[in-house]
C-alpha positions in Angstrom: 23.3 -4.9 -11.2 25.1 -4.1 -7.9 24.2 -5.7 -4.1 22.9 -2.3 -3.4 20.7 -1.4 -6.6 19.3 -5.0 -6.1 18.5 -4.4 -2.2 16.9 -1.0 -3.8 14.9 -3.2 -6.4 13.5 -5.6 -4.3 12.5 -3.1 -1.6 10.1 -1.2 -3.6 10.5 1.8 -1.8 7.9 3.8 -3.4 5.4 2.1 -2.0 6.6 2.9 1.4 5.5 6.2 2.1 1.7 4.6 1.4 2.3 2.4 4.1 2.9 5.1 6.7 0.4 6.8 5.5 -2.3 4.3 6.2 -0.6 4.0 10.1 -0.8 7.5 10.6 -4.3 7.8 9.1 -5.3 5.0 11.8 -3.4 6.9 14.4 -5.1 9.7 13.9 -8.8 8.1 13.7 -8.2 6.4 16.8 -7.8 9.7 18.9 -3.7 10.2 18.3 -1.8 11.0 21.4 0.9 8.1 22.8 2.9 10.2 20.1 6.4 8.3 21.9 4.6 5.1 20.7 4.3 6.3 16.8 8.1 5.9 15.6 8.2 2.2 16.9 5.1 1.2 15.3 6.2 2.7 11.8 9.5 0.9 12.3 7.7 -2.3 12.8 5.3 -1.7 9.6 8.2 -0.8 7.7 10.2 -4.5 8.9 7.1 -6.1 7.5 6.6 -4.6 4.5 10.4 -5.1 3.5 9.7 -8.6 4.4 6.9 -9.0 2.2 9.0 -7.3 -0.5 11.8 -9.5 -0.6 9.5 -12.8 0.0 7.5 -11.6 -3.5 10.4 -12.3 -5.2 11.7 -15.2 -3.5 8.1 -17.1 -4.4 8.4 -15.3 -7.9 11.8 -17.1 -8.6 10.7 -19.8 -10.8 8.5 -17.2 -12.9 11.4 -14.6 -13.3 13.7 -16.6 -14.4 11.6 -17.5 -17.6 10.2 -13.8 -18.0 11.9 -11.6 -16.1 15.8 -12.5 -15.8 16.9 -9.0 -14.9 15.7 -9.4 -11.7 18.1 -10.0 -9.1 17.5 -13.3 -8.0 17.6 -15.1 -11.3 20.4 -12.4 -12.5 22.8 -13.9 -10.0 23.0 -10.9 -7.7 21.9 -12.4 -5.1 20.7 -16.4 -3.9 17.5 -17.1 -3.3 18.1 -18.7 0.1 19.7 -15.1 0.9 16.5 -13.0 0.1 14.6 -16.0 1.6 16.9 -15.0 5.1 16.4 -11.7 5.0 12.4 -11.4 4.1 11.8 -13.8 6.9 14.2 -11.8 9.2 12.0 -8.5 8.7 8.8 -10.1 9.0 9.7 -11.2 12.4 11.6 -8.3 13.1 8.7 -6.7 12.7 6.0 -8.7 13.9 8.2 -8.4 17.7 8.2 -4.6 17.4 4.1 -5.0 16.9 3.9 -7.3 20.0 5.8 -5.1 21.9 2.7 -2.9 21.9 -0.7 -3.3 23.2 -2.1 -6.7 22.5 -4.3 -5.3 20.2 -1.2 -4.0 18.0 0.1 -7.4 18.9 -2.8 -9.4 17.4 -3.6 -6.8 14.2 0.5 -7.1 13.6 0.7 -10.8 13.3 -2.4 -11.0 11.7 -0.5 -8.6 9.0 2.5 -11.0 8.7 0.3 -13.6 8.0 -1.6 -11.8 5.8 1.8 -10.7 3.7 3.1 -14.2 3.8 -0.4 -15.5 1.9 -0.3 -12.7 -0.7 2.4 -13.2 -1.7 2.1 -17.3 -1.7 -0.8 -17.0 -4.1 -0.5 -13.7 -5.7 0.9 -15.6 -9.0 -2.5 -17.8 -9.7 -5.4 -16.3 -7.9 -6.9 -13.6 -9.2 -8.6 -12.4 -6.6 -5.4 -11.6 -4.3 -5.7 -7.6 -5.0 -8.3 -8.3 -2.2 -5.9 -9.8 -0.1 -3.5 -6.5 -0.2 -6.2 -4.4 0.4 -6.9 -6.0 3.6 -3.4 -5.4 4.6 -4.4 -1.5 4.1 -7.0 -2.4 6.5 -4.9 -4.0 8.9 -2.3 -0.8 8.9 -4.8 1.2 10.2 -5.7 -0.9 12.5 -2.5 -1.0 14.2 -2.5 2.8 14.1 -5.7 3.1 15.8 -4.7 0.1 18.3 -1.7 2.7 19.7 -3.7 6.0 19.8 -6.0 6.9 22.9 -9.4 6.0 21.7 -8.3 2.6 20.0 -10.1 0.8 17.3 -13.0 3.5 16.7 -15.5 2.9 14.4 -13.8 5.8 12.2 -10.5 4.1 12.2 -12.0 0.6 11.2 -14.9 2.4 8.6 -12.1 4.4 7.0 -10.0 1.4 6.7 -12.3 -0.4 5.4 -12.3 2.3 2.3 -8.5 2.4 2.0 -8.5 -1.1 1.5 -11.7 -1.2 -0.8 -9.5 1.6 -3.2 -5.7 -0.1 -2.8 -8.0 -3.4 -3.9 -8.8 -1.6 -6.9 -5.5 0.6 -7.3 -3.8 -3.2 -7.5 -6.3 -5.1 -9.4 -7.2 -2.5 -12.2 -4.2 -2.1 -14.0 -4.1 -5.9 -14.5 -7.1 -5.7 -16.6 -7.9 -5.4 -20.2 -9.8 -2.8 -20.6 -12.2 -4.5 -24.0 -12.4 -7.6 -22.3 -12.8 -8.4 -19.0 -16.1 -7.9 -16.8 -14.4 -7.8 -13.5 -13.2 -4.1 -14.7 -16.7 -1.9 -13.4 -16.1 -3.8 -9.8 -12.6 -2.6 -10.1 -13.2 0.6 -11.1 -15.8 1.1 -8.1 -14.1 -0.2 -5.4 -11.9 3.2 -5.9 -14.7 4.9 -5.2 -15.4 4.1 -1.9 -13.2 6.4 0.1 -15.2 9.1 -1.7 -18.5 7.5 -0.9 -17.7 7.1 2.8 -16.2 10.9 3.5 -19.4 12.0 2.0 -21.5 9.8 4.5 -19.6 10.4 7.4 -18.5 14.0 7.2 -21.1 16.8 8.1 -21.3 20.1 9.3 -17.8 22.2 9.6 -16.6 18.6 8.2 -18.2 18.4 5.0 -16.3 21.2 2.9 -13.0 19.7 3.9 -14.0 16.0 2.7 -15.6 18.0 -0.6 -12.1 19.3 -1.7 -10.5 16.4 -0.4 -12.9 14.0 -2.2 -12.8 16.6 -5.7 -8.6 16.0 -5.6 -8.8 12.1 -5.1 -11.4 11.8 -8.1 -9.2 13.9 -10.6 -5.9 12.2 -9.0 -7.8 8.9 -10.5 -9.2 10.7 -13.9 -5.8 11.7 -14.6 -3.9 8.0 -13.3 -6.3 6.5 -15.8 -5.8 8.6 -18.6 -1.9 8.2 -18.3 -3.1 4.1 -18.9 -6.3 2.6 -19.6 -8.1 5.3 -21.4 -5.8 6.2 -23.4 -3.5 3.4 -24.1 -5.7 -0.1 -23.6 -3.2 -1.7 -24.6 -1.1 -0.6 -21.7 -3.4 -0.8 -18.4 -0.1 -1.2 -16.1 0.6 2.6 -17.1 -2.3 3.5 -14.7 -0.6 1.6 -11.7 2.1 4.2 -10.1 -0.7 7.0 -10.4 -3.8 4.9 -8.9 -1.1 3.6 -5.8 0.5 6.8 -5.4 -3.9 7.7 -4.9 -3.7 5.4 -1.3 -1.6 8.5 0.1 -4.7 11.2 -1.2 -7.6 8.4 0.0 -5.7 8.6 3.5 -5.7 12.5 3.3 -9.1 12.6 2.5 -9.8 10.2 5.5 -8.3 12.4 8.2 -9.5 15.7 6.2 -10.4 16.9 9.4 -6.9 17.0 11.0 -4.5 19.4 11.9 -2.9 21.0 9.3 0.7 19.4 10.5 -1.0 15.8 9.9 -2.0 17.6 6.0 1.3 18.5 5.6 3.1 15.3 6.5 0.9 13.3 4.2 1.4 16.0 1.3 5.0 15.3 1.9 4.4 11.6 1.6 2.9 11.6 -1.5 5.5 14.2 -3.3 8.4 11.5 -1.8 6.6 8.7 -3.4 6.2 10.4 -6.6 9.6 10.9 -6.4 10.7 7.5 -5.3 8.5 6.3 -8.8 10.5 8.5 -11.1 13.5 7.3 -9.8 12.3 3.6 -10.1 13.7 3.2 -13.7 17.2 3.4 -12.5 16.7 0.9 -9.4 16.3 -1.9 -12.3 14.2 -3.8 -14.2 10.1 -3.7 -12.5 11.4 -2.6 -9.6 8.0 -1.0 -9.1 4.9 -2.1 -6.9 4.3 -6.0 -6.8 0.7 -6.1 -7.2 0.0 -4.3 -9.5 3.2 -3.7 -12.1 4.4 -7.6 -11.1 1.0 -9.6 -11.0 
């Protein structure tokens, strides 16, 4: 493996566009406008999620070199203390382009790095840390809304709330076994929210838009499942890329009542991150998402 294909692996770049997603979803909810503002605050959410990329595998060390010795810490590509440098230089890297910003950016932004630095401390042994990353969906909209001209509004922080409630479940589900464990109705629910909540909140000229928007989200999940735990049990992890590639269609059906431009930039999202997953097998070895393909 090369420097560069191991920078690629541990970046998990597919999962990127999801994350930018989730700000501009926020952005929108919390009035847009301050569109200047927009390009730093994506450039700081980006710094911290390459930092919590590279720290997963620096806390993951130990584990892949027993199980996973491809990787490119425990191949030798690269030291430990390196990746150590560099996730810690991106989280803070990020967390001083967030405080830059409003203090409200400034206190949802290190609450994020925080937040990043704990998943990935206990993602290895508590089960329950799918929750954790979901709250970090939350948290991206927050800072999103925090630059726009209405703020934190009550549709920024209720739509939030969904995203995180179905990223929860996009993460956690795929870890199950499918014959076996209880915890997989709660999992298979919280995907559901999103749906629930457009249904709720949208009315009037509203409601058709979050209709079609909520129809494409369910078969987006029908046909991520079939691709894993319907139809191969054995295999639940197949469902993963599908179900987190679903956070970009759960953030369009969010803002369903956007401009088309916003439509079109978070259509364009998800085709790069399908893209970015079918290139994945040639990065190296589980070079996909950390929650879910990783955990």
């Amino acid at each position: 493996m090369s420097v560069l294909r191991a920078i690629a692996t541990l970046s998990r770049p597919s999962l990127l566009p999801g994350v930018w997603s989730n700000c501009l979803a926020g952005w929108w909810l919390g009035g847009g406008g301050h569109s200047d503002v927009v390009p730093v605050l994506l450039a700081g959410v980006t710094l911290i999620f390459l930092g919590g990329c590279f720290l997963n595998d620096a806390f993951d060390a130990e584990f892949d070199q027993q199980h996973q010795p491809d990787r490119p810490i425990p191949s030798g590509v690269v030291s430990r203390k390196a990746v150590w440098t560099w996730g810690i230089g991106f989280l803070v890297a990020g967390a001083l382009l967030c405080v830059w910003q409003r203090p409200a950016t400034a206190v949802a932004g290190l609450v994020l790095v925080a937040t990043v630095i704990l998943f990935n401390a206990l993602h290895r042994w508590f089960a329950l840390t799918p929750l954790v990353w979901g709250f970090c969906r939350l948290l991206l909209y927050l800072l999103g809304a925090s630059v726009a001209v209405r703020g934190l509004t009550g549709w920024a922080i209720w739509s939030g709330l969904a995203a995180g409630c179905y990223a929860a479940g996009a993460a956690w589900l795929p870890r199950l076994q499918p014959k076996s464990n209880p915890a997989l109705p709660w999992a298979a629910a919280l995907l559901g929210v999103p749906v629930a909540l457009a249904l709720i909140l949208n009315s009037g000229g509203y409601r058709e838009a979050a209709l079609i928007l909520s129809l494409v989200l369910v078969l987006w999940v029908v046909r991520s499942l079939r691709q894993g735990i319907w139809t191969r049990p054995q295999e639940p992890a197949r469902s993963a890329p599908g179900l987190l590639a679903g956070i970009i269609v759960a953030d369009w059906l969010a803002v369903a009542h956007a401009p088309r431009e916003l439509h079109f930039v978070l259509i364009a999202l998800l085709l790069a991150t399908l893209a970015l997953q079918a290139a994945a097998p040639r990065l190296g070895p589980a070079a996909g998402p950390s929650p879910a393909s990783r955990a």
